[in-house]
N, C-alpha and C positions, 0 to 999 in steps of 0.2 A: 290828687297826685296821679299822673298817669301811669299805665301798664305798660306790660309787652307782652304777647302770644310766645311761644316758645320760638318763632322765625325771629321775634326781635321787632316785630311791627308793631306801632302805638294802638292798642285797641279801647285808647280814652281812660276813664275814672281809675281807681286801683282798687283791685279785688283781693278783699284778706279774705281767710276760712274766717269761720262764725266764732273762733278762738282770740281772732287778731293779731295769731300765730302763723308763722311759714310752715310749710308741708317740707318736712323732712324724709327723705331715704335713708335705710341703713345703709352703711360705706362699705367699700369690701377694701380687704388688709392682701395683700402677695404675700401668698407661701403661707397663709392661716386659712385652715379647712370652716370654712364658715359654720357648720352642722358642726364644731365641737366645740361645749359649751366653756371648755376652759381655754379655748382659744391658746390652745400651747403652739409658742415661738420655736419653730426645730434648728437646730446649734446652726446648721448651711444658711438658713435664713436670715440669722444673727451680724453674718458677714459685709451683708451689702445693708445701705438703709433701707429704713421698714416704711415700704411704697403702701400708701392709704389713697382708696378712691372713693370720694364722698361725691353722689350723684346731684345734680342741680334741683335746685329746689324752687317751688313757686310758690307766688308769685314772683320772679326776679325784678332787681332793680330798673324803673324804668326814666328815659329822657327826661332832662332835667331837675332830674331828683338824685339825691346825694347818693352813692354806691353801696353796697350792701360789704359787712367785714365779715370774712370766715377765718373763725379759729378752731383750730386740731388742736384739745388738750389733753394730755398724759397725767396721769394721777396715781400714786401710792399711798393706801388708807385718802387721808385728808389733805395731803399733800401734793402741790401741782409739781411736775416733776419737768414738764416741757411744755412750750405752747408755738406750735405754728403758725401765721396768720396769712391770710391773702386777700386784696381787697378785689371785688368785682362789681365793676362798672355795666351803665346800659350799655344795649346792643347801638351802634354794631362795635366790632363782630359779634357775630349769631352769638349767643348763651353756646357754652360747650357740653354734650353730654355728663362728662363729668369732670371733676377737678380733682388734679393728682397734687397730695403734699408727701412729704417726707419727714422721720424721723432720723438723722443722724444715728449710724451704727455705731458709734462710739458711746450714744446716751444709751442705747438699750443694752449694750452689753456691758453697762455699768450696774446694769439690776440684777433681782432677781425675787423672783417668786412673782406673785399674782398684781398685775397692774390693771390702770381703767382707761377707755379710751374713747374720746368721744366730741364731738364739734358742736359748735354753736356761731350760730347766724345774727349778725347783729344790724335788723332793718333801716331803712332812711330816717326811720321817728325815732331810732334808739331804742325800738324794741327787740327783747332776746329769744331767739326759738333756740332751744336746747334739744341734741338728741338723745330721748330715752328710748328705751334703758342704754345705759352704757357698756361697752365692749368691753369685755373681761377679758384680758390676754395672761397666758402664763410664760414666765422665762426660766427656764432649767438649766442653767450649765456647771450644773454639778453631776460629775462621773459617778456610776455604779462600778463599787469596787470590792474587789474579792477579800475575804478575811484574811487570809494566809494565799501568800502567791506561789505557794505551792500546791494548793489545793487542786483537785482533778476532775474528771465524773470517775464514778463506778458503776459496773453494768449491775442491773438491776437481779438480771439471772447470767451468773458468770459464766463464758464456755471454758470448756473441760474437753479438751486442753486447750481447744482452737476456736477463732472463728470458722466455722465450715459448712458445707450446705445445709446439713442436719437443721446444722444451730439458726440459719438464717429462714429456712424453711418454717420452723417452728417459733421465732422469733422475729416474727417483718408485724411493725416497725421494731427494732432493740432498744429497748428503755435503759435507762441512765438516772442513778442519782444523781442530782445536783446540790453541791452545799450551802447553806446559807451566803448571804450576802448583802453589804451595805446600799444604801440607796433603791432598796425593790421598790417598785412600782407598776402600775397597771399599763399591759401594753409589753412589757420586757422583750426583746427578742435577745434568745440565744442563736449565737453564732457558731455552728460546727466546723472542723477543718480536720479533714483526714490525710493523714502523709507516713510511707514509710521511713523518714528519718524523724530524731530527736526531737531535733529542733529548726524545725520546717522555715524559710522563708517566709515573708509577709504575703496574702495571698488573700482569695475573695475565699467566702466559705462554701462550704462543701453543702450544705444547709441548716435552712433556717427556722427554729421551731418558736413559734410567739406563748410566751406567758401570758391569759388572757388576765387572769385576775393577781393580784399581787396576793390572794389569799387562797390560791390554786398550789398543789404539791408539787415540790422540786422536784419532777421528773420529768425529763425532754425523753424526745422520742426520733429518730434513724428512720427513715426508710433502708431496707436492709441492703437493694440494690446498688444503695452509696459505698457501701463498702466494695465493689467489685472495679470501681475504678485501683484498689489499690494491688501491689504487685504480692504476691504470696511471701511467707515470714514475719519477719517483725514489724508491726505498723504502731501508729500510734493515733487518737483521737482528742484535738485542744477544742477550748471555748472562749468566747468572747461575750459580755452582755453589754446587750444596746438598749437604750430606756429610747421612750416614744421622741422625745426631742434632738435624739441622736450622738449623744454622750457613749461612751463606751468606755471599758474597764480593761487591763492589761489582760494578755493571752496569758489563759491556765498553762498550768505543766501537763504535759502530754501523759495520757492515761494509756500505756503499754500494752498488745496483746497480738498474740498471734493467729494469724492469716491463715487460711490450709482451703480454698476455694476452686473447684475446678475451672481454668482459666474461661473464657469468655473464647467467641467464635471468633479467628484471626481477620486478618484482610479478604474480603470475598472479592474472585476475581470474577471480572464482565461474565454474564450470561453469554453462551453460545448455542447457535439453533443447530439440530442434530437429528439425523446425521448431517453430515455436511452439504452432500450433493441437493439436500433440499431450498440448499442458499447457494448455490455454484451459480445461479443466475442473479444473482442479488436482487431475486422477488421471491414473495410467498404467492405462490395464486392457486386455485382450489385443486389442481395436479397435485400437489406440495401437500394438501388439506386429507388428500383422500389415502395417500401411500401413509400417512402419520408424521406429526410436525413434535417435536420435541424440544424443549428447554432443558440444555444439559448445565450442570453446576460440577466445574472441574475440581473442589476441593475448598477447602482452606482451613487455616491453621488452627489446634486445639478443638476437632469435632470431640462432640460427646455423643455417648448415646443414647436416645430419644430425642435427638433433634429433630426439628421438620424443619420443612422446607415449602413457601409457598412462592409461586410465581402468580407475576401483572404482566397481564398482553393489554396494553394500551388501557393502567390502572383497572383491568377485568380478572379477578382474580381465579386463577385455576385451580384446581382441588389443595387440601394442603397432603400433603406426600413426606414418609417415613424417610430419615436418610438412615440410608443400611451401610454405606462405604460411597464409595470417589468410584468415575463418575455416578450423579446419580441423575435420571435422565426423566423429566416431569410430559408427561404427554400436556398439550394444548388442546383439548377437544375444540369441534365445531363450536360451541354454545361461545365459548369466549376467544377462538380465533374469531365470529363475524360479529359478535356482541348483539345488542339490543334487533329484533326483527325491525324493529320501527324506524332504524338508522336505516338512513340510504347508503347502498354503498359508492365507492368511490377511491380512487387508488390514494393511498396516503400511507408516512412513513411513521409507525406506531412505538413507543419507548416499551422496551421491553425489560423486566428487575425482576430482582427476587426478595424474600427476605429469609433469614434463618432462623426460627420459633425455637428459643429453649425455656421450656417449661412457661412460669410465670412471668419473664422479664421481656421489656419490650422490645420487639422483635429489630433483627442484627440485619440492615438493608444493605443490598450491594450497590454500585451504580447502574445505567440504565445505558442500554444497546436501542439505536435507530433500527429499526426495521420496516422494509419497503415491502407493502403487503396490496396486492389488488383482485379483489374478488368480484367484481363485477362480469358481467356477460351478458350475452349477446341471446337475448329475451325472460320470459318471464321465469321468477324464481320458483322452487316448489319447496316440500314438504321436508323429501329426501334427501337437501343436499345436504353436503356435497359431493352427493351422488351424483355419476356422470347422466344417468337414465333420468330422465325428464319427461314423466308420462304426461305433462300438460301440456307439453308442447303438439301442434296440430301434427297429424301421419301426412305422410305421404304419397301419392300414386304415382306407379309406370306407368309408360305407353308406349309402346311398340312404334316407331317412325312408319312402320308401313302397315303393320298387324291393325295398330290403331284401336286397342280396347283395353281398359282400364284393369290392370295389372293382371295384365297378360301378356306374354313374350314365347313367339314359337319363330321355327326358319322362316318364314315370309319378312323377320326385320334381320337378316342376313343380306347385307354388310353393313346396312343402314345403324343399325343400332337403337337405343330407346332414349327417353327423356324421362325425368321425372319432375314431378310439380308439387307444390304444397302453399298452401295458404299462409302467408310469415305473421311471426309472432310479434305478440307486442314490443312498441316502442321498437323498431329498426332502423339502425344507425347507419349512413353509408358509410360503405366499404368492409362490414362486418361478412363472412363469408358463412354459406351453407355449404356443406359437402355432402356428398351420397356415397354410400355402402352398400356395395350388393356382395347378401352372402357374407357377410363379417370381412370381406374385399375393399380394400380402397384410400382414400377414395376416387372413385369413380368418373364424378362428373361433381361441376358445381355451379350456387349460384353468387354471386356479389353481388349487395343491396347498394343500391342505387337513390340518390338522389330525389325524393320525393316520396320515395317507398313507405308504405301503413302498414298497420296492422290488417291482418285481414285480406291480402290484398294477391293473386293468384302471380308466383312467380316460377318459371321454367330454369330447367339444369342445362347443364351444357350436355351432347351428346353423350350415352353412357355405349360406349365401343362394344361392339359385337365380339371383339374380341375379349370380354370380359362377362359376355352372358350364354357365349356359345359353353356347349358339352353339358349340357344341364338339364334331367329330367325328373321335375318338380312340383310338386301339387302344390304348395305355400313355401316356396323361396323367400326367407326372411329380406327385405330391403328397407334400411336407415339414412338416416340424416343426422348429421352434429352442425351445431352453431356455433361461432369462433367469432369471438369480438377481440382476435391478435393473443390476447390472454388467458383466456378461458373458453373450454369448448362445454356445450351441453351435448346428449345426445338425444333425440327423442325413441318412442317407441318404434318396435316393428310393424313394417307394413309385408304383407305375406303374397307373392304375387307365382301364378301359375306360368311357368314355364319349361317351356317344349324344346330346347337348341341341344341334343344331343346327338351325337353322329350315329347314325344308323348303321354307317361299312365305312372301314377304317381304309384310306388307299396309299400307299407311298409315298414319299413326297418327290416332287417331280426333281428330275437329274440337272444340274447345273454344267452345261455341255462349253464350258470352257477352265482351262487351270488355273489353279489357287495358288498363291506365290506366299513360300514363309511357313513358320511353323505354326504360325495360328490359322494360315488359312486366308489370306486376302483375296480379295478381287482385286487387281490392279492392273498399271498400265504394262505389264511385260506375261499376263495372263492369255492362253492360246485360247483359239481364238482372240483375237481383238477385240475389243469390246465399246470399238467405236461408234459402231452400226447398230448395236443394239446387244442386252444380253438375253444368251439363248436357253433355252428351258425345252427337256423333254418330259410327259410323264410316259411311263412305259405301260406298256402291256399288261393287260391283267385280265385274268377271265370271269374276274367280276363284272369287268364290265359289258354291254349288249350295244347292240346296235342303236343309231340315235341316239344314244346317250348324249348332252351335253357338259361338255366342260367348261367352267367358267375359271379360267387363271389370274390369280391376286400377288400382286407386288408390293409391298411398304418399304418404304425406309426410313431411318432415325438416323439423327446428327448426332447419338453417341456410339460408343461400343458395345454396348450389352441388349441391344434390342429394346429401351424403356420406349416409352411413348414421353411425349405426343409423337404421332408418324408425320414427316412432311413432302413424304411421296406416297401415293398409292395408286395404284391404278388396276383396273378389271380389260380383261383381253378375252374376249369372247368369238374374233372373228375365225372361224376352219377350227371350230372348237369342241365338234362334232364328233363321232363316229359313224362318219356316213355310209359307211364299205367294211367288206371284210379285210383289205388291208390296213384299213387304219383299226381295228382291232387286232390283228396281227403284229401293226408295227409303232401301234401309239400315236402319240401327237407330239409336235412341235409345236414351239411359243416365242415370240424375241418381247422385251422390255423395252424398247424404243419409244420417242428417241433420247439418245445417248444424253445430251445435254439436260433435258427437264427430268428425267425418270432416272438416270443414273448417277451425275454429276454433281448433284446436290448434297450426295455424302461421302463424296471425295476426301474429307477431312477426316480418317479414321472413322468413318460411320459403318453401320449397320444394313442389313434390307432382310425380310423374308419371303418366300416365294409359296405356294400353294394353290392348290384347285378344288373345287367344288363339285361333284358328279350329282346331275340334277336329270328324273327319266320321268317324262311325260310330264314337265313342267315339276316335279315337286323333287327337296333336296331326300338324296338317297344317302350321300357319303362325302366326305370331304378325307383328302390327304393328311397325312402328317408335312407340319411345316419345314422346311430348307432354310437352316441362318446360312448368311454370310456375311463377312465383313470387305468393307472395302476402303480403299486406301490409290487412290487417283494421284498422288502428289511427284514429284520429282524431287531427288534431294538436294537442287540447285534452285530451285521455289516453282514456282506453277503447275499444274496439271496437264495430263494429255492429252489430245484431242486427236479428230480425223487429220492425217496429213501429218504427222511427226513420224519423226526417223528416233526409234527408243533404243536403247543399249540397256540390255539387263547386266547386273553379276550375276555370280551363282548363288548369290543370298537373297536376288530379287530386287536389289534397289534398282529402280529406274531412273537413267539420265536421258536426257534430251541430247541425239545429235545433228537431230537438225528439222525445218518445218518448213511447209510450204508458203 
């Protein structure tokens, strides 16, 4: 007779086992736990037919040869009780992994108690392969049921007079009598159900304690924390028993008793970060880190005391913290605002919670708040943060623009001013800024990383203004730098640099020889002199001063009102700046600002100028003035400014109109 391989292809002769027997598999049954040797039917199973998969068996029937019969037979004691059959023919089609038959749910839930189940193959020769052993199935649909349907539990140690903390403290889990009952068996589950009224609704249970042995003591056991779902006063506790196959017994009469539990922590509202102003920008960044970050808990309803209170910054849990009253305000330290050192950082928006800790019971969680947090900066991190002082980061040197020597600043960089340079730190990102500090001042001058910029790599500040290193006589004048990646500054250490710009003789400040129009003081276009041609500057007489002496005269001006910088007029006037004679020590010098249009008209718009001189004898600075603000204000109140050649009409308040121009 020929075969077939399990594709179904003729592979010649036919191959029996050395029995003359087919190779059988065990079958598996849906909804029967194959590992249980009584093979119990559970009642849900009951409803739909009972689906058998009996695996194919070899060798199967092959081309040409009569088809193999499969029968599924059911048996009580000696008795066949049902038989399924299915006949399977050669490939093709392929042999199927397995073969599904069916028992009619009408026949199985006509039984009851222990049945046998089992197939047999009956080959081309009429030989029978039977499978042993046979499958032992059990069917149970008989209810476990209570003696009296009034029966209850009893607690096993009564409370007197209440359930209360005492009692649950000292009793977790609370045991319970149970009474006898018909139908016990192994496997039983008791079903609890806790409700302050009577006679509760139908409902899932509250929990469920298994009877392991049917010759184990009637006593079920409460986790005690089950009782806190109920509301305080009068409660009651029902049961229901479930045997393994899922039969159940009508609900007890409710076992009465009262409640006296301090209520549970109410609705916790959202976390809030605190104080406020440290989220007024809707970021956290290491500013926010260093002033103290706070997770404030506004309240909620039925505290007790000894609750705690633990907060998650980004599931990193912070100290757990005593609540003493409302608010109660949890610091965030560093370790778990930046978390793990090994994390990189990176701006990201962190869930921020809490939970409420009372005593033994599992903790009372609020919801969770988005928080936009960016710690990152602008080079290498250190030891301290976040601390602003970043002693790894590289120092800095001056240089004097003219002096020319490595942190040193004396008169010779008057008006020039200095620079500072520093080797940049790791990983520098363009457009990340350095700033300079001179003297806890600033800042001062700065640099912005550029495009191809390294580590390591020697970078220059912007001019640091003389007007910010003059009056200064100093052995180690402290000078810094901070790094600013937009978010975060670092600063590094002190660099300590000797300088000499201190005024040796203090001299007047030179006289501004035309009128200021208004109560603040302008320079404008109805100012006497005119101040088309130029404006005029005296400094006067002084018998400090000697002959020879030279005067050098400085002009600035700024586009706002208050004198800030940047300046974007300056100029040096050095010409007849002399004291050549005894009359010009007698009668001082003169100076004009010219001309009108570049050196004056630039801050026409409500801007600024200062005026001052330098007294320098035999080449070296002796003394400088006190400076001259003025403001100035060029405008007409009909639009434009004045120039050489108009015909101006003042009022008596100063405003200037145009009446006419060449």
């Amino acid at each position: 007779m020929p075969s077939t391989s399990s594709s179904g292809t003729s592979t010649g002769s036919a191959s029996l086992n050395a029995q003359g027997a087919l190779s059988l598999a065990p079958m598996g049954i849906t909804g029967v736990d194959p590992l249980d040797p009584t093979g119990l039917i559970k009642r849900n199973v009951l409803l739909a037919d009972l689906e058998v998969k009996i695996p194919m068996w070899g060798p199967g029937p092959v081309p040409l040869d009569s088809p193999h019969i499969l029968d599924l037979i059911l048996i009580q004691g000696a008795a066949v009780i049902h038989t399924e059959s299915k006949t399977v023919t050669a490939p093709p089609p392929p042999f199927p992994t397995e073969h599904v038959l069916t028992i009619d749910s009408l026949i199985m839930q006509s039984l009851s108690g222990p049945v046998q189940l089992y197939y047999v193959v009956t080959d081309s020769f009429g030989g029978r392969s039977e499978l042993e052993p046979k499958r032992t199935l059990t069917i149970d649909q008989n209810n476990p049921e209570l003696v009296d349907p009034a029966q209850h539990l009893e607690f096993v140690v009564p409370p007197s007079p209440a359930v209360d903390e005492t009692y649950l403290l000292n009793n977790d889990p609370v045991a319970f009598h149970l009474l006898p009952y018909t139908g016990r068996s192994d496997g039983d589950k008791i079903h609890l159900y806790l409700s302050n009224a009577a006679n509760p609704p139908v409902a899932g249970p509250d929990y469920i304690y298994e009877l392991v042995l049917s010759g184990d003591p009637l006593i079920v056991y409460l986790p005690a924390d089950k009782f806190r779902g109920l509301i305080n006063g009068a409660a009651f506790i029902f049961y229901r028993i479930f045997d393994r196959a899922g039969n159940f017994s009508v609900r007890s009469a409710g076992l009465p008793f009262q409640l006296a539990l301090i209520p549970l922590p109410g609705p916790r509202p959202l976390p809030e970060i605190y104080p406020p102003e440290r989220y007024s920008d809707a970021l956290i960044n290491r500013e926010d880190a260093r002033a103290g970050i706070y997770v404030r808990i506004n309240g909620y309803t039925d505290w007790a005391p000894g609750d705690q209170v633990r907060v998650y910054w980004k599931d990193r849990p912070a100290p757990l913290q005593d609540v003493l009253g409302f608010p109660t305000d949890v610091p965030i330290d560093w370790s778990v605002l930046r978390g793990p050192l090994t994390d990189p950082l990176a701006p990201e928006t962190v869930p921020v919670r809490y939970e409420i800790i009372r005593g033994s019971l599992p903790p009372f969680p609020s919801f969770a708040i988005p928080v936009d947090v960016n710690l990152t900066i602008a080079g290498q991190d250190h030891a301290n943060a976040p601390a602003l002082l970043n002693q790894d980061l590289p120092l800095a040197q001056v240089w004097g623009l003219v002096s020319n020597t490595k942190n040193v600043v004396n008169h010779d960089d008057n008006p020039a001013g200095a620079r500072a340079r520093v080797l940049l730190y790791q990983d520098p990102q363009p457009g990340q800024i350095v700033r300079f500090y001179w003297n806890g001042i600033g800042p001062v001058a700065s640099y912005t990383v550029q495009p191809g910029d390294v580590e390591g790599q020697l970078v220059f500040s912007t001019v640091i203004p003389w007007a910010v290193m003059e009056g200064f006589i100093h052995p180690a004048l402290p000078v810094y730098y901070t790094t600013s990646n937009g978010v975060n500054d670092q600063q590094a250490d002190n660099t300590f640099v000797t300088v000499n710009t201190g005024t040796l003789i203090q001299f007047p400040a030179p006289v501004l020889n035309h009128t200021l129009v208004g109560g603040a003081g302008y320079l404008s276009c109805c100012s006497k002199p005119e101040v088309f041609f130029g404006v005029h500057w005296h400094v006067t007489a002084d018998p400090l001063f000697e002959l020879n002496d030279v005067i050098r005269f400085f002009w600035e001006g700024y586009d706002n009102n208050n004198w800030s910088p940047p300046v974007i007029v300056e100029s040096m006037f050095a010409e007849n700046g002399a004291f050549n004679n005894s009359a010009d020590l007698a009668n001082g010098l003169n100076f004009v600002v010219a001309p009108y249009e570049d050196k004056v008209v630039p801050m026409k718009d409500f801007g600024t100028a200062k005026a001052w001189y330098q007294v320098r004898r035999g080449g070296a600075l002796i003394g400088e003035s006190l400076p001259r603000r003025i403001r100035v204000d060029l405008n007409y109140s009909s639009g434009g400014y004045c120039k050489a050649g108009d015909v101006v009409s003042c009022s008596n308040t100063g405003v200037a109109t145009r009446v006419s121009s060449e």
